[in-house]
N, C-alpha and C positions, 0 to 999 in steps of 0.2 A: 349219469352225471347230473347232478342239479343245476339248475338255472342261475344260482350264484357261483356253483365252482363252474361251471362256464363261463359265465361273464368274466371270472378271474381270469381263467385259462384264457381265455382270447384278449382278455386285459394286458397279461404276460407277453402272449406273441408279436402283437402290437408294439409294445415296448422293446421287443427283444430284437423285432424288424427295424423301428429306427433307432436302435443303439448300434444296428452294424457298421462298422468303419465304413467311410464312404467308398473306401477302393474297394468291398466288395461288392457295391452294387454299380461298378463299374462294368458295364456291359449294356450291346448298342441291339440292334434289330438285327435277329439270324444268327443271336449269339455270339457276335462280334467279342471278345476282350483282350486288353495288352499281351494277355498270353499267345493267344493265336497269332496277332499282330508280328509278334514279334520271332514267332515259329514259323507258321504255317506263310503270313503273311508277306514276310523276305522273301520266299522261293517264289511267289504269285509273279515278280516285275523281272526277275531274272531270264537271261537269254544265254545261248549258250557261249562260251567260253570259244576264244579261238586264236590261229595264230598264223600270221601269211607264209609261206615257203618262198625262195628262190627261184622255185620255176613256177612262181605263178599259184598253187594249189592251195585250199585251207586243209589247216588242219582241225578238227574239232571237237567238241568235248560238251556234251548236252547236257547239262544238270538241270533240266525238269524232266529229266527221266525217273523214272524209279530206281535207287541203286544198285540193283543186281545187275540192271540194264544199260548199265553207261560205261560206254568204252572212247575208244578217239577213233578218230572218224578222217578219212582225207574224202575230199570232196573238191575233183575238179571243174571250174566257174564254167570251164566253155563245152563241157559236154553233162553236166549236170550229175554224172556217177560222183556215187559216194558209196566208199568200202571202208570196214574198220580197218585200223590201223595195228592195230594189236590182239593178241588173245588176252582177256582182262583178268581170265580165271589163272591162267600160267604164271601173267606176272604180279600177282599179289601170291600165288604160292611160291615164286623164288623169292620174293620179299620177306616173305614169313620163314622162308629156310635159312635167308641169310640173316634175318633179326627180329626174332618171335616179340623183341620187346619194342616192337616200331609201332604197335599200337593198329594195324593193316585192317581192314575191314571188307568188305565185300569186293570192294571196288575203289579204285587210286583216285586221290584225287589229283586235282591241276595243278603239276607240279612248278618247281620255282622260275626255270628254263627250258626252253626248247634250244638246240644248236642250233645250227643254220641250216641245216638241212632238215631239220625235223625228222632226224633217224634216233636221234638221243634224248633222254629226257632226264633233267636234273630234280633230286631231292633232299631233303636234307629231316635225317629225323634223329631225333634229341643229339641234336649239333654234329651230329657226324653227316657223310656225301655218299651218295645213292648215285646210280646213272643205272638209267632202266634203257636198256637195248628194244626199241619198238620194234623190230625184223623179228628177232627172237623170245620178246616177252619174256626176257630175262633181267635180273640185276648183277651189279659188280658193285662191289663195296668199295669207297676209296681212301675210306677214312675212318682210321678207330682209336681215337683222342680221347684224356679224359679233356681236354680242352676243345670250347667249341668251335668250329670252323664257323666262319660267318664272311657275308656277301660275295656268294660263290658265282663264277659266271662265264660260259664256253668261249673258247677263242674263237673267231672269224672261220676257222677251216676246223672244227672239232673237235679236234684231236688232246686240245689240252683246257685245262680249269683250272681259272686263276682263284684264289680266299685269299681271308686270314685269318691268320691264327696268332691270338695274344699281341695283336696290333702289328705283327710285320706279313709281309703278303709272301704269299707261296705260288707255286705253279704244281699241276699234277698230270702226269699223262693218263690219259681217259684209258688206253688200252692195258700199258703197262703198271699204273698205279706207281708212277715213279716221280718220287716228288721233290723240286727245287726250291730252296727257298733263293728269295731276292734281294729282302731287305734284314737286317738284322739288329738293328738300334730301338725295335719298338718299346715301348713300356708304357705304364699307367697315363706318360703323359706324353706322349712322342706316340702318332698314330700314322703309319704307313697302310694307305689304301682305305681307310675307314674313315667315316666323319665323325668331328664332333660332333655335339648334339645340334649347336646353333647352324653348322651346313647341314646337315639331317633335316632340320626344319625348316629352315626360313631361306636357305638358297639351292636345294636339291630335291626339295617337296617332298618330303618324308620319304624320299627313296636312296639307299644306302649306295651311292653310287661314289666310289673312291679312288678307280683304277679306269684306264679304257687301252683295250688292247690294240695293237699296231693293226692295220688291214692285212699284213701278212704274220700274222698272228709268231711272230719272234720277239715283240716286243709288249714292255706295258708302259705306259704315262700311268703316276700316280699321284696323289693329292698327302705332301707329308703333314701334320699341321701339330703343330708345340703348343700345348695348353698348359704347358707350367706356372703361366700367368693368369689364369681363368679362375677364378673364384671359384668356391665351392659350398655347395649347397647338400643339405640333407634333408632323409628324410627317415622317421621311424616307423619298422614296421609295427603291429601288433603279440608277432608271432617271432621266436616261440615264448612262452610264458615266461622265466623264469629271466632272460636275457636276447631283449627285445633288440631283432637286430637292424645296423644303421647304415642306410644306402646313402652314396653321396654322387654326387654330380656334376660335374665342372657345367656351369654356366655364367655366362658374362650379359652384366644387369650394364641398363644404360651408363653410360660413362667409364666403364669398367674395360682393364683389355680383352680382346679377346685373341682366337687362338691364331699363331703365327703360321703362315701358309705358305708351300712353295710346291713347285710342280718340277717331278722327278722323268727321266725315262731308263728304265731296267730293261736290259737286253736277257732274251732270256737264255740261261748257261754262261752270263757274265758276272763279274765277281762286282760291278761298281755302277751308281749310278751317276745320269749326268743330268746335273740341274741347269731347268729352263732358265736363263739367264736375264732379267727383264733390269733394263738401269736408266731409261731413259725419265720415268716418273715417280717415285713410292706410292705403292696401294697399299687397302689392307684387306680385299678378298678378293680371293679367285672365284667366279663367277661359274665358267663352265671350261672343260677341257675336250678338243673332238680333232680330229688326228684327221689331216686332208686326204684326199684318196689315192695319192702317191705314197703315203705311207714317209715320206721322208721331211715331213713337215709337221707340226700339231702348232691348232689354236688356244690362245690361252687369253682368256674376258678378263680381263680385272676391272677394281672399283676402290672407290675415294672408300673414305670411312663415313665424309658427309655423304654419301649416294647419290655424289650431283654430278658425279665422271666415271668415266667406262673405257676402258683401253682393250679394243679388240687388237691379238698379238697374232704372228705365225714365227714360229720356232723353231730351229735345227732338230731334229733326232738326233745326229750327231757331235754336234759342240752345243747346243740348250743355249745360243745367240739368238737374240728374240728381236724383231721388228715389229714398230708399230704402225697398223694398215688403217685403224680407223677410228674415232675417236665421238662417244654421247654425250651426252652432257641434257640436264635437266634443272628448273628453277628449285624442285622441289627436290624430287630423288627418281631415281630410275629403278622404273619395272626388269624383273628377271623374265628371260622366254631363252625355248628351246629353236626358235627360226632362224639359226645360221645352217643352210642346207649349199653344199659344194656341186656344183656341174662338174658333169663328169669330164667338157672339155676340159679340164685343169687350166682355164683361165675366168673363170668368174663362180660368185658367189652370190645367193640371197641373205637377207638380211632386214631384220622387221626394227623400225624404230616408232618411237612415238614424239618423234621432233615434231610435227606439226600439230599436236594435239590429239592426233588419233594411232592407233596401233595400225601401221601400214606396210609394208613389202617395197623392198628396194633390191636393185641386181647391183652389182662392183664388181670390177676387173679384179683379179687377185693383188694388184699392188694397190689395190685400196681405191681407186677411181670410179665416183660414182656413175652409173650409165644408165639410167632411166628409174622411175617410181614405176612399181607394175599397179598397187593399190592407191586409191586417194580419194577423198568424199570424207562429207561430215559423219561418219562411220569408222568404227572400229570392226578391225578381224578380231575373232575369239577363239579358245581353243574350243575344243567338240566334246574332248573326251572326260573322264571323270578325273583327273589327278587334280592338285589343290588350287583354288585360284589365283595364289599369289603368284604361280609358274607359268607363263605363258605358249601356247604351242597353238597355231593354227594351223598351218601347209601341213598337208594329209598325203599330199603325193603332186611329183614333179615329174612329165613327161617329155624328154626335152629332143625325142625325133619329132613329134610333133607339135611342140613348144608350148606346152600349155602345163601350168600349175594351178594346183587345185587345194582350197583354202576352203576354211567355214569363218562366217561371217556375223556381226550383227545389224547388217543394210535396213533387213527389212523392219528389224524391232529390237531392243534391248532387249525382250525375255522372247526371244527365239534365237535359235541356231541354223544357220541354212549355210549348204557345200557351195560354191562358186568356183567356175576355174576361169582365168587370165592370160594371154599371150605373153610370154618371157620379154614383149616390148612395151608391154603394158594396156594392148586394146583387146576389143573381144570379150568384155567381162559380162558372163553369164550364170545368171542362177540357175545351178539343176535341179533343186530339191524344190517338193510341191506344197507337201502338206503344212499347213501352216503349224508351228511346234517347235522340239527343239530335234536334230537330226545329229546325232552322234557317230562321225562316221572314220572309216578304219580301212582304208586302201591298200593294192597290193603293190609289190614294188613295181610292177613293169607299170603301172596305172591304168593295167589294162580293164577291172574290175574293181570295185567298192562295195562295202558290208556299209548297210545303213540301220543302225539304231534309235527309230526313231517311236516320241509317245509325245500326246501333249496332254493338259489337266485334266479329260476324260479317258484317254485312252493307253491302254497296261502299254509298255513299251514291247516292240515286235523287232523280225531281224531279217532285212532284205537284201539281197544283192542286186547288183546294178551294175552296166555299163557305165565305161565314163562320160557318157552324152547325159548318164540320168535315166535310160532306160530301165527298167525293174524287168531282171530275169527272173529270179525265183524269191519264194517265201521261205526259208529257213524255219524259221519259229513266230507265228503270227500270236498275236495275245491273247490271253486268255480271262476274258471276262468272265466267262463261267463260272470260272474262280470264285467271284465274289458274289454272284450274284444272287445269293439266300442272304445279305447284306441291307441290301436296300440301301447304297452309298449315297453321300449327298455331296455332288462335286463342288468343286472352288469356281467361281466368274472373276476373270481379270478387269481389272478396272486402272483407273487413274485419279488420284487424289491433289488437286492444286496445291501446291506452296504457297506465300506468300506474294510472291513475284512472278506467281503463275506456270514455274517449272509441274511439269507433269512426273508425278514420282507414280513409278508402280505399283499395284496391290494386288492380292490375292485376299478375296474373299469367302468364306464359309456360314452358312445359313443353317442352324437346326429343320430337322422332317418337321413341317406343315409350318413352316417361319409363316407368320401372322403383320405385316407391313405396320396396323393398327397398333402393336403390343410393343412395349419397350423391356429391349433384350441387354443382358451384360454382356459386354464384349472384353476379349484376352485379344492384345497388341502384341503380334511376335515383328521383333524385331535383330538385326545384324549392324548393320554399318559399315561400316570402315571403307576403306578402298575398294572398290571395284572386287565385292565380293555380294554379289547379287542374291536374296533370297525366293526372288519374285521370278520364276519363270513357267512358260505356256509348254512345260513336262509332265511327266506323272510325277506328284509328289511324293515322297520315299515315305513321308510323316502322317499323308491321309488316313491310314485305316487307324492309327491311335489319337485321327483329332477326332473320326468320327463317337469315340466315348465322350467327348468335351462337348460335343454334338446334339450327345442325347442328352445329357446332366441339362442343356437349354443353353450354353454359350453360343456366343457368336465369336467368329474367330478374322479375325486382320493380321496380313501379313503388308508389311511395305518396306521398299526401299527408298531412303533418303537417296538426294542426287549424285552423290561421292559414289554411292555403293552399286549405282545401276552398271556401271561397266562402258559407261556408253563412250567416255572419253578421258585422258590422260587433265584434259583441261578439267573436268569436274571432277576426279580426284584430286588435283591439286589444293582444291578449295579449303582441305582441310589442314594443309600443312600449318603447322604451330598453333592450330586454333583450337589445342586442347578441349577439342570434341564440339565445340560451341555451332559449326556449321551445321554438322550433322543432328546435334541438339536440333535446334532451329525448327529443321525440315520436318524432322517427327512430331515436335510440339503444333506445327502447321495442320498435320495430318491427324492425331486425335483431335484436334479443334472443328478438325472438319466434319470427323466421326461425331461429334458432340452435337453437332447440327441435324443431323440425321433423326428422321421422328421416329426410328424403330430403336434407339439407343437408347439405354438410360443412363444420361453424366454420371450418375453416380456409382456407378458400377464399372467404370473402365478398369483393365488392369494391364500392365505389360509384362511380358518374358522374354530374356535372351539370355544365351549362354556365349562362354567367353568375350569376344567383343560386344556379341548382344547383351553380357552383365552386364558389364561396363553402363552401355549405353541405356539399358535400365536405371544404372544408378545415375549418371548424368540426368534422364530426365525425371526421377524422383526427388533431385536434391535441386535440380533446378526451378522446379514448378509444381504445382500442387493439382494437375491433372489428374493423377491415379487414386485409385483406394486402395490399390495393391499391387504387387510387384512381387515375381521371381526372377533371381539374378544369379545364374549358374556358372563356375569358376570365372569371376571377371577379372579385369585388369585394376586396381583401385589407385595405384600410384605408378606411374609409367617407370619411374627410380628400380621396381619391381622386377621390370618386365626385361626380355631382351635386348640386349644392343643394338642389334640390326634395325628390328621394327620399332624400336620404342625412338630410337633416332631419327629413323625415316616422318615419323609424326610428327616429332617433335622437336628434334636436334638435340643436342651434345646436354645434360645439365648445367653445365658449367657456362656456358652460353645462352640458356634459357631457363634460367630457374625461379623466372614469374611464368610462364610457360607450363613449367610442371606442376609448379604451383595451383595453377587454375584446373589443371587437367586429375589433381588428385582428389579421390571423394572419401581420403580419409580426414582431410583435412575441411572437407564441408560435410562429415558427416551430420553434426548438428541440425543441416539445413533438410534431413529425410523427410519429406510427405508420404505417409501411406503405411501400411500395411507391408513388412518383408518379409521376403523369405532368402536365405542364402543358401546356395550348396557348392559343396566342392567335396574333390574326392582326396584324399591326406596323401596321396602319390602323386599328385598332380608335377611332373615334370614341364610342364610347359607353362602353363600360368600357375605358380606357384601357393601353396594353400595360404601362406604368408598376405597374399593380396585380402582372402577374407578376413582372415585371423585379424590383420589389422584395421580393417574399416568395423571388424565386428567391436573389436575393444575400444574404438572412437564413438561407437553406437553405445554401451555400457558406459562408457565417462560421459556421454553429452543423457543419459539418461531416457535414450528412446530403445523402447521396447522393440522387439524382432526373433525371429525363428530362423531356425538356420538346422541344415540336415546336412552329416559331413557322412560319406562315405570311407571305408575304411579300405585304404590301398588300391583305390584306383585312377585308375590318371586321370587325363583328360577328359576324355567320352565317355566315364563311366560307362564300358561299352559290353560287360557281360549281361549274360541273360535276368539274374536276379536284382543285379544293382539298375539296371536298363527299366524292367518290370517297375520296380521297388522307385523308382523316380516318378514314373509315370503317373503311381499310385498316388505319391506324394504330393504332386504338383494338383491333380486333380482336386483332392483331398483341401489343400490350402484355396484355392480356388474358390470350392462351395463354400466355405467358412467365410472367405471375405468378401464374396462378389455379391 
């Protein structure tokens, strides 16, 4: 080759090197990339799978095994033996003989239910019901529908499985395969045992919980709920070509009805049911439903539509005559939680409120008489476990021959998690958990033993067992840094960033390998907001191995919490009620100003991201201030008008009653006022914050004449949470990033 067509040649490759899109030179030290991340990467923090029995025993289910290797496991606490529970190879070949098109692979995965005894296990594959015999590592088929059964789930003594099917509920006997139906009125818009979408979400925590069966498993309570009045919504798919087809939706936008609710009990083998009878006040949700342990009584929560009153009920089984035992009340709106736990003397109850400002524990007589606070301090209980944080759960486990209940807490820190247990009179309150972090834990019912899930920002999450003193018996699955360790990771330092007024807001910060103090770095602002739904904790983060690409491109990464969002207390939630976002504004704007102070930043280069509330609140502080050079704002809320009733009221109240309020809180209506550089994304499914919210602050962007990018995913909801749409974000966001940072 000549020395000129070399010089070309290597002119060529040159050119060819930086013409490649940025997401392919997305990749960190050791070969890190979104890909791996989001394969290999998920399995690294995972522990195994488990589920307490009745007399005390785990059962369990290890998925950092390899899968030829993973079977279920009983493993009892106080002698430390563990035997499989099943033959694995038997019962994926009855699976396969009963339903070659079940999709079966080497090895079952964790199925939807355990019974109560952990002898049954429930599945459900393309809408039909599986019960896999663990004795015998066999299955029995119980259902062959072209309709789908859905939220199926064992009675108290085994023997029977409540669904439904086409919105009315059924019953089936596990042995015999002999099936009752209970309700028969369902249809499109009349749902027996099933939720709408807005109890789905926003009062049941995305868990399909519709029915709950008698303790002596003859009866059900069910949740009927009439959405004939609920708006509807669509959405179009892409597919199939020729006649694109159209999903719709019942959901109820601020101000709007939503669906009517009443709470049934069906005996089972009886032809009628009998409605919980509640006359003493009108609500308009039922909050939660759970059946006392006599079985001859069920409690029924209801709530205003303002969410500023709460009516805890106890019910007839027999005549559905309802009295009222106790009564919440809040300035702003009231949190949901799962902490109404029954002693088993059948005369008293616990009961968590947040009337003094903090999330605390209370005992009552069963007719409603308060008899002692067991929790109290400028501290909130919090829940441990992962379900959503709008749903509150803290007590883990109540031992009541030797009086002591056992709660996780935030005493020692807002972004820690620590187990405590308390005297049923309220003294004696001791922290068991040591390490400082967040400690995820999962009790057995005698409370004789506890599974501790604990990790904090350097360390993978592990899975111990432990006495209820706090003792550590054994190591189940200890972490696995090995994992990453051809990585050369760069962890997060917790810090604290001042407000205005001196509140100490959380942060989590990230530092590129060989960060230089001397040099000024652009920083990406991730932010969340809202209520008491914290981003900033002393965990492993789920998000580290895909910041470490951001890492290496040279960003510096901030996470923080505004003071509403820390969790710390009911009183700093409040903050924000009707202040269509302006508090929480405030806090953030505090905190890049503080970042701007910093000699290793460069002002010019800050940017922010958040998805859903964190859109929002991206565009809040883009349209309020001229901080940023860029911004991604992934499915936000734009007009709360948009949004759901429940939550978008609880912010803001009624439209009709606040309609400078929305006013100020919509950013389509200030879209003119953008500073920066955007980007939008949302997925055209989006069931939950609707694509409608970008669509429309995007076309106040095009009429006010400001320029913007926007990347819309095709039919996916929320979390755009597949692998390629997941990847394909990733890539995107980076991508915008180095263009404007």
């Amino acid at each position: 080759m000549s020395a000129r067509a070399f010089r070309l040649a290597l002119l060529l490759t040159v050119l060819f090197l930086c013409a490649r899109p940025a997401w392919a030179q997305a990749e960190a030290a050791g070969g890190l990339t979104f890909e791996w991340a989001f394969d290999e990467g998920r399995r690294v923090s995972a522990v195994p799978s488990h589920v307490w029995l009745p007399d005390g025993k785990l059962l369990l289910f290890d998925v950092r095994r390899p899968a030829a290797e993973r079977t279920f496991e009983i493993l009892d606490p106080a002698t430390g033996a563990r035997k499989s529970a099943l033959d694995m190879a038997a019962a994926v070949a009855s699976l396969k003989a009963l339903a070659p098109d079940a999709g079966a692979g080497q090895t079952l995965e964790w199925p939807e239910a355990f019974d109560a005894a952990g002898r049954r296990a429930l599945y459900v594959f393309k809408g039909d019901l599986f019960v896999l015999d663990l004795g015998s590592s066999s299955f029995r088929r119980l259902t062959k529908t072209e309709v789908e059964e859905q939220s199926p789930g064992f009675s108290p003594d085994g023997r029977r499985l409540a669904f439904v099917r086409a919105h009315d509920l059924y019953v089936v006997d596990v042995d015999t395969g002999t099936e009752t139906r209970l309700t028969r009125d369902g249809s499109e818009t009349t749902l027996n045992g099933s939720l709408s979408w807005i109890y789905w979400e926003e009062i049941f925590g995305r868990r399909d919980i519709g029915y709950w069966w008698s303790p002596d498993s003859r009866a059900l309570a069910y949740l009927q709920s009439d959405e004939s009045q609920v708006g509807t919504s669509a959405f179009v798919d892409f597919r199939p070509d020729s006649s694109p087809r159209l999903i719709t939706q019942r959901y109820p936008k601020a101000g709007t009805p939503n669906p009517r609710v009443r709470v049934g009990v069906a005996e089972v083998g009886g032809d009628k049911t009998t409605w919980v009878d509640i006359k003493d006040r009108p609500f308009e949700y039922v909050l939660r439903v759970k059946w006392l342990p006599d079985g001859r009584r069920l409690s029924v929560q209801t709530e205003t539509r303002d969410q500023r009153e709460s009516g805890l009920y106890f019910a007839s089984r027999e005549t559905g005559a309802a009295e009222r035992v106790l009564t919440e009340t809040d300035p702003a709106w009231l949190n949901i939680h799962d902490d109404l736990h029954f002693l088993s003397d059948g005369r008293h109850f616990l009961w968590a409120s947040e009337r003094d400002g903090f999330y605390h524990l209370y005992r009552y007589t069963s007719d409603g008489r308060l008899v002692n606070q067991l929790t109290s301090g400028p501290w909130s209980m919090a829940s441990s476990g992962a379900g959503v944080f709008w749903v509150r759960q803290a007590v883990v486990g109540i031992d009541e021959a030797q009086g002591w209940v056992y709660f996780t807490a935030l005493e020692r820190s807002s972004t820690e998690r620590h187990l405590y247990r308390v005297k049923l009179d309220g003294t004696g309150m001791t922290r068991l958990s040591a390490e400082s972090g967040v400690h995820r834990i999962s009790m057995s019912p005698d409370a004789r033993f506890y599974l501790d899930n604990f990790s904090d920002v350097r360390t993978l999450p592990s899975l111990t067992l432990h006495r209820p003193d706090g003792a550590r018996v054994s190591v189940l699955a200890p972490p696995r840094p090995e994992l990453l360790a051809r990585f050369d990771l760069q962890y997060p330092e917790l810090l604290n960033i001042p407000a205005a007024d001196g509140f100490q807001m959380p942060a989590r910060l990230l530092k590129p390998k060989g960060f230089r103090p001397d040099r000024r770095y652009p920083v990406i602002m991730s932010i969340y907001g809202g209520p008491s739904a914290p981003s900033v904790s002393n965990a492993w983060p789920n998000g580290l191995l895909n910041e470490q690409l951001y890492l290496a491109a040279g960003f510096v990464l901030l996470t923080v919490d505004n003071r509403a969002a820390t969790g710390i207390s009911k009183k700093l939630e409040n903050t924000v009620l009707r202040g269509a976002m302006e508090p929480e504004t405030h806090d953030l704007l505090d905190a890049v100003r503080w970042l701007k102070r910093q000699p290793w930043v460069d002002p010019d280069r800050v940017g922010v991201y958040g998805w859903s509330n964190g859109g929002s609140m991206v565009l809040s502080l883009m349209t309020r201030s001229k901080e940023f050079k860029a911004g991604i704002s992934g499915a936000p809320v734009t007009d709360w008008r948009y949004y759901d009733a429940r939550w978008a009221e609880a912010l803001v109240g009624m439209p009709d009653e606040n309609p400078e309020g929305y006013d100020r809180a919509s950013f389509v209506k200030h879209a003119a006022d953008l500073s920066g550089r955007l980007l939008l994304v949302h997925g055209t499914y989006d069931d939950n914050v609707h694509p409608q919210n970008t669509q429309a602050f995007a076309n106040a962007l095009v009429q006010s004449g400001k320029l913007f990018e926007q990347m819309i995913y095709p039919m996916r909801k929320h979390g755009i949470g597949d692998r390629a749409g997941a990847i394909h974000l990733q890539r995107t966001m980076l991508d915008f990033w180095k263009r404007n940072l």
